[in-house]
N, C-alpha and C positions, 0 to 999 in steps of 0.2 A: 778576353781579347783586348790589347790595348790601339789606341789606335797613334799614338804620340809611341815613336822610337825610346828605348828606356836607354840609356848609355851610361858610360862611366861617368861621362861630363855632366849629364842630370843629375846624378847622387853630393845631396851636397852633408848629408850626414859623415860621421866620423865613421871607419868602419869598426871599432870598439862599441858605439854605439847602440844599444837593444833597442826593438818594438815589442810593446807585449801582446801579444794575440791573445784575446780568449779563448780557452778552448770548447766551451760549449756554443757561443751565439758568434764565433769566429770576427768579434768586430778586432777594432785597434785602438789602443788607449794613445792619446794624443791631445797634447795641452790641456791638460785635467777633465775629459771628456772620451767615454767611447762612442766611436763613431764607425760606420762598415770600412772596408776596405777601403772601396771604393771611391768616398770621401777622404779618406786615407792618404790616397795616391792624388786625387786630384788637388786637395788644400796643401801636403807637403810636396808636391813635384810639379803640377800643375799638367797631370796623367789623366787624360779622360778616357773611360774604358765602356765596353758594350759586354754583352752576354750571349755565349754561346755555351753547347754542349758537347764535352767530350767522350770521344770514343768510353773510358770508364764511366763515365754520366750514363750515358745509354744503355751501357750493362747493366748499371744498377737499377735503372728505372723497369728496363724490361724483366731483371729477377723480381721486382718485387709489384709487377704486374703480375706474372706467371704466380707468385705466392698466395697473391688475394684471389686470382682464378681457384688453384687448387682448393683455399680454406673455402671457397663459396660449396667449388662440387661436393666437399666433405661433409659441410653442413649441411648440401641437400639430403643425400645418402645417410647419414646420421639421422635427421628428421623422419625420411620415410621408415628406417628401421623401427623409429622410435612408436610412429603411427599404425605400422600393420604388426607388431609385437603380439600374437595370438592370446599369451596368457594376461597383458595388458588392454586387449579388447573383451578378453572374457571378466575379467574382473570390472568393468567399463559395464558391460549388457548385465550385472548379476545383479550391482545396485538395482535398476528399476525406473533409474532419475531422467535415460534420454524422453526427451518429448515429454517430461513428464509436464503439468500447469504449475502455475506459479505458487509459491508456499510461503506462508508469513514467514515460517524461523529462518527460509534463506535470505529473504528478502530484508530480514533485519538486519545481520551479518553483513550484508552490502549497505547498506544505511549505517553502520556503526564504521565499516570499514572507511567510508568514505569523509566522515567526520575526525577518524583518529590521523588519517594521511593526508589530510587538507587538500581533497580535489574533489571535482565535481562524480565523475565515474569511477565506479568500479564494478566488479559482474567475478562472476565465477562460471568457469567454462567446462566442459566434457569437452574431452578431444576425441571422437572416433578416428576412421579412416579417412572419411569422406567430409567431414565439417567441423567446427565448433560451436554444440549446444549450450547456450547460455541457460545453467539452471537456473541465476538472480542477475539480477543489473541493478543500477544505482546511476541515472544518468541519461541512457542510451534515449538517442532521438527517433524520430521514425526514420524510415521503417524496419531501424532493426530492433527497436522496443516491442514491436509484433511477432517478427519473425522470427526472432530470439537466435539466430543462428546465422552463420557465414562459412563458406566453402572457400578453396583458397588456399596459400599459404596466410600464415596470421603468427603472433607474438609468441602464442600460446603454442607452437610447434616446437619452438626453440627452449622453450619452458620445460617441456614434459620430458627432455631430453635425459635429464638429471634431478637430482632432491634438493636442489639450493637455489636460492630466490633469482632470477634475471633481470638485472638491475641495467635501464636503459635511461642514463640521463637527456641524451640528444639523438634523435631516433635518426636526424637527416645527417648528421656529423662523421657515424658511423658506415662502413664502405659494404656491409652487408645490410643490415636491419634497413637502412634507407629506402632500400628496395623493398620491403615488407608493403604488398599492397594495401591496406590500412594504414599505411602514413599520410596517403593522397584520400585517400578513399575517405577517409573517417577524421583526417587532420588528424593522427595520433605522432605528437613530440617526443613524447616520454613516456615510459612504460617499467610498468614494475610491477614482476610475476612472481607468486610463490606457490611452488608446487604441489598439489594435492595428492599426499604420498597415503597410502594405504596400508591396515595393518600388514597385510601381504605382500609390502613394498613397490606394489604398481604402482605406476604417478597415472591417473586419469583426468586429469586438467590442472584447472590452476588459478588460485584467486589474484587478481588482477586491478591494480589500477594505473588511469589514463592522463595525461593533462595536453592540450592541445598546443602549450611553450615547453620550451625545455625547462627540464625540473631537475632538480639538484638534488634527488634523493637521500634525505639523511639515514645514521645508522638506526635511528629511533623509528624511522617509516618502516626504515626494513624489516626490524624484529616486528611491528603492529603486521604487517601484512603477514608474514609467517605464524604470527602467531593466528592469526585471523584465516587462516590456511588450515591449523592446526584445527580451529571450535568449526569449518564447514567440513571436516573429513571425520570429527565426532560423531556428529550431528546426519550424517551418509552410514556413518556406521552402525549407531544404536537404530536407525530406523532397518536397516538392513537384519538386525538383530532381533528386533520385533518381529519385521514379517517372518521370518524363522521361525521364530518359536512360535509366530500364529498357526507357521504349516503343522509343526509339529504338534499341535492341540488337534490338528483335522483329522 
């Protein structure tokens, strides 16, 4: 909206004349300087304008309101599929590990993981239906260094969805994850999940680390946490493998 009359008698440019617009950050190059429009109009005409929204503004804002609605319901629905998944719960209860007490080898795994990816926390989690069981932590304050466990939606939802790491540089910047009750709850900035995939291809959680700023994930965190994914779904399995062959000896 301009609020100064534009007219022919205002133009005092040639009309052969160009302005170059950017086309990405739409400013106006003008006497060896880009500048907005807006300064544009007011330094070469001496145009002062205001801001409003038109009828196409409003379309657009509302589709892409309705967009981020739809992705939210999809990821809920996607999440819950992913969490009551029968043969992903039965491979979940067959390890042994929910409620199990704490164990050195996992606990080292969260101690080594938290040294290779330079934060304070990290844990590894079982996803049932109803909570996430922390088998290890590396971090955690009370009282969830007791309780070892959280009901809720949480990071690790969105994690077990798929077999590839979920890499969240800025947890509040994002128009879904921001929502994530452990961003308030626990102050979690950053987060970066890698899935604990099974030889059976069930994902049942996911080793995890936290920083409470935003964290700029490199590609070297990411392979250490994956691969550190990879030595706690070993370490799940040869014990799984033992008790086996214990029964088998009965």
């Amino acid at each position: 909206m301009i609020d100064k009359e534009f007219t022919s008698s205002t133009v005092a440019k040639p009309a052969d004349e160009f302005v170059t617009l950017c086309a990405w950050t739409r400013s106006v190059r003008y006497e060896g300087e880009w500048i907005s429009v807006e300064s544009y109009l007011q330094r070469r005409y001496g145009v002062r304008t205001s801001h409003g929204i038109s009828p196409k503004g409003e379309t657009l804002i509302a589709a892409e309101i309705a967009q981020l609605t739809t992705k939210s319901e999809n990821t809920t629905q996607s999440q819950h599929s992913a969490l009551t998944k029968p043969r992903r719960l039965a491979a979940l209860n067959a390890t042994g590990l929910l409620d199990s007490p704490s164990s050195t080898g996992f606990d080292r795994l969260t101690r080594i993981g938290a040294q290779l990816l330079g934060v304070s926390t990290t844990f590894i989690s079982l996803v049932d239906e109803h909570r996430d069981f922390y088998l290890s932590h590396c971090g955690f304050g009370e009282p969830l260094a007791s309780s070892r466990q959280l009901t809720g939606q949480t990071f690790c939802h969105f994690t077990i969805e798929g077999e590839v790491p979920l890499v969240i540089p800025d947890t509040r910047a994002h128009p879904v994850y921001r929502n994530v009750p452990t961003v308030e709850s626990l102050g979690v900035a950053a987060y970066l999940g890698a899935p604990l995939v099974l030889l059976s291809g069930e994902v049942i959680g996911a080793f995890c680390a936290i920083d409470t700023v935003p964290h700029a994930w490199t590609d070297l965190q990411v392979r250490n946490a994956v691969d550190m994914a990879s030595l706690v779904v070993s370490e799940i399995e040869l014990r799984q493998a033992s008790v086996d062959t214990q029964k088998g000896r009965e």
